[in-house]
Backbone as CSV, one residue per row, in Angstrom:
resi,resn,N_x,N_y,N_z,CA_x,CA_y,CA_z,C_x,C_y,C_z
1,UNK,99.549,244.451,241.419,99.254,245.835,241.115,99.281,246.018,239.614
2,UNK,98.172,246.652,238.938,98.196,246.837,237.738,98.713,247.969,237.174
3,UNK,97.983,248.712,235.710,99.062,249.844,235.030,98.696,251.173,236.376
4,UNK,99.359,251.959,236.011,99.477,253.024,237.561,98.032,253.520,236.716
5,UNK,97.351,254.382,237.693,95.856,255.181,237.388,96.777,256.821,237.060
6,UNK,98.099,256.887,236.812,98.702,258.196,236.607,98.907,258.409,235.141
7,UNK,98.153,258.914,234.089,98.256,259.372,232.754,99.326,260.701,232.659
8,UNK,99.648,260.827,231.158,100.386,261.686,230.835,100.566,261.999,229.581
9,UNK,100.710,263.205,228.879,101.043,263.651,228.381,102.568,264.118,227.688
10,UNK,103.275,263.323,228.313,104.827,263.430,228.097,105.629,263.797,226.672
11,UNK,105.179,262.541,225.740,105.459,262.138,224.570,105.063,263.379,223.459
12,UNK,103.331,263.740,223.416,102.885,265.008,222.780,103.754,266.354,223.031
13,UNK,103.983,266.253,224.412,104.799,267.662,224.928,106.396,267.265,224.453
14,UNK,107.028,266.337,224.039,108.226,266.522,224.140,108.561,266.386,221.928
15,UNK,107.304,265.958,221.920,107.401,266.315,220.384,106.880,267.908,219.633
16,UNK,106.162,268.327,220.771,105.729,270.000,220.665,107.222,270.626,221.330
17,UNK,107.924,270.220,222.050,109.006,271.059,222.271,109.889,270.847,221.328
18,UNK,109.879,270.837,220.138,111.013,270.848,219.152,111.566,269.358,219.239
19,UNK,110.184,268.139,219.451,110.957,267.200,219.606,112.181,266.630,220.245
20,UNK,111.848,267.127,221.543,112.863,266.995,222.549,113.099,265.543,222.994
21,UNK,114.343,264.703,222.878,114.761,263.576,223.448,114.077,262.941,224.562
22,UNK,113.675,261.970,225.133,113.452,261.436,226.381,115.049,261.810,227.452
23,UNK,115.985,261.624,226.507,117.372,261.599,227.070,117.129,263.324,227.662
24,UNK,117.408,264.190,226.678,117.099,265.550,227.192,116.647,265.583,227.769
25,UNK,115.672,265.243,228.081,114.218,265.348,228.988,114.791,264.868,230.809
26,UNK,115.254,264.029,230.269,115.849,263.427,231.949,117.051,263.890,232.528
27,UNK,117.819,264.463,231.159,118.837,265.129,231.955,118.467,266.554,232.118
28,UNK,117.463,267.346,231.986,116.538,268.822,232.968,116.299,268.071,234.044
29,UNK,115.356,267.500,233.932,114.681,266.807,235.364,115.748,265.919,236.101
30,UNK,116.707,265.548,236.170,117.869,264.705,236.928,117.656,263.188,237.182
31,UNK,117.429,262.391,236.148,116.591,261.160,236.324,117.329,260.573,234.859
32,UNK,117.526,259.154,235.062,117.720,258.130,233.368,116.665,258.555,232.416
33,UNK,116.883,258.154,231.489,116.002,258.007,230.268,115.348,256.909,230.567
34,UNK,115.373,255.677,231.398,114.366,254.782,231.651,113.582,255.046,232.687
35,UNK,113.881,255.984,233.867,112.879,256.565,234.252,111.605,257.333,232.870
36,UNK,112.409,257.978,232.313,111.347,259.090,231.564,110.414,258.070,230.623
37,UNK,111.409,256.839,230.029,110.410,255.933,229.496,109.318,255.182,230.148
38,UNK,109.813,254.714,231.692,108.866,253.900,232.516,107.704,255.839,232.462
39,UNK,107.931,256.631,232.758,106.303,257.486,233.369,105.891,257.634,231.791
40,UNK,105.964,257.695,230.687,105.412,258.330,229.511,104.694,256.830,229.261
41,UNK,105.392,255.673,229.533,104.173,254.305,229.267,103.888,254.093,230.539
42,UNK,103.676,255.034,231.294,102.344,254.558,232.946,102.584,253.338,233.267
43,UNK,104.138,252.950,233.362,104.501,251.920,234.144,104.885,252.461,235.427
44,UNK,105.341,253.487,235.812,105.620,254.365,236.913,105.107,255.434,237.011
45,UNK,104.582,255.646,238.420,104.123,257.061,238.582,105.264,257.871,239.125
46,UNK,105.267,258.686,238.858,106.966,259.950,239.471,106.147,260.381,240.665
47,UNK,107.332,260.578,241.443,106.823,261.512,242.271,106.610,262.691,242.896
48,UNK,105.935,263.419,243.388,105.237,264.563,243.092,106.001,265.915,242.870
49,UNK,107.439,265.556,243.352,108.703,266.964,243.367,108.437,266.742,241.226
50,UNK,109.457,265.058,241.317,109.727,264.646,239.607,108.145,265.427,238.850
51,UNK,107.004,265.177,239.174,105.980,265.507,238.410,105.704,267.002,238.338
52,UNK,106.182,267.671,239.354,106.363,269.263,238.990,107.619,269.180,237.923
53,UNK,108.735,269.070,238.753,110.040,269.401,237.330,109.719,268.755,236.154
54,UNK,108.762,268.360,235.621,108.605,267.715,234.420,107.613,268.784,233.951
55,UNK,107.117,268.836,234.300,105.933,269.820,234.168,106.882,271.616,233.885
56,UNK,107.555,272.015,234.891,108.299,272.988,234.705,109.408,272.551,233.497
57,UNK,109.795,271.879,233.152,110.441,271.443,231.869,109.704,271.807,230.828
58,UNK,108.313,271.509,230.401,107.629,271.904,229.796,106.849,273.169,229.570
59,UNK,106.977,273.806,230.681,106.816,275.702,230.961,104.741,274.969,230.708
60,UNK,104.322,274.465,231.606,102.855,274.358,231.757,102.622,273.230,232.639
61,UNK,101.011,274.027,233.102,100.416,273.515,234.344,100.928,271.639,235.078
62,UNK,100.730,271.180,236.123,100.972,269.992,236.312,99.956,269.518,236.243
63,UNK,99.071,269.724,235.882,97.416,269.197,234.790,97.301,269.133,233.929
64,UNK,97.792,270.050,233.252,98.182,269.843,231.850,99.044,268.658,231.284
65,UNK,100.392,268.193,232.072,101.113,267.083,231.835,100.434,265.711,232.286
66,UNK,100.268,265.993,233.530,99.366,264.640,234.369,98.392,264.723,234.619
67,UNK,97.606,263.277,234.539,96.049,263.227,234.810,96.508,262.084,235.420
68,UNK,95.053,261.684,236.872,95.060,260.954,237.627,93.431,260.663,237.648
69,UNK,92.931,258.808,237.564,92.024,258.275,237.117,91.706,257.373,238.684
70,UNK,90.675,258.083,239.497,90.464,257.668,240.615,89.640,256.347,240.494
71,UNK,90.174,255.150,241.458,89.331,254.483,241.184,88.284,253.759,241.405
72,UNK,87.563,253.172,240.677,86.321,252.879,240.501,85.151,252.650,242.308
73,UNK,84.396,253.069,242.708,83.830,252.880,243.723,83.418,251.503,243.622
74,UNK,83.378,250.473,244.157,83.127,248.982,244.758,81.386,249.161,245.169
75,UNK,80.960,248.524,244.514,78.848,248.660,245.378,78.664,247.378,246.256
């Protein structure tokens, strides 16, 4: 299995929030800081509760944080 098809925005948003910690960041959302590092480098995708509270951490849309890259159709 290769990098997850789950993008993000994490890193931009947590340096627009006053440069908020990864650490901070995981202790709102209830998760390690190596969780928050594995989803911001799309080694892990969160799942879909974690990808709202991350998103509500950030006070904006869960589109706005995550993008998802369907893939490619096979001919």
């Amino acid at each position: 299995m290769g990098k997850s098809r789950v993008s993000n925005n994490i890193r931009r948003l947590r340096f627009d929030a006053d440069e908020m910690t990864q650490k901070q960041l995981a202790e709102i959302v209830g998760v390690t800081r190596q969780t928050i590092v594995a989803i911001e480098n799309a080694k892990y995708a969160p799942s879909l509760e974690l990808a709202f509270l991350i998103a509500e951490a950030f006070e904006r849309p869960l589109a706005e944080v995550f993008s998802f890259k369907a893939p490619e159709e096979k001919s």
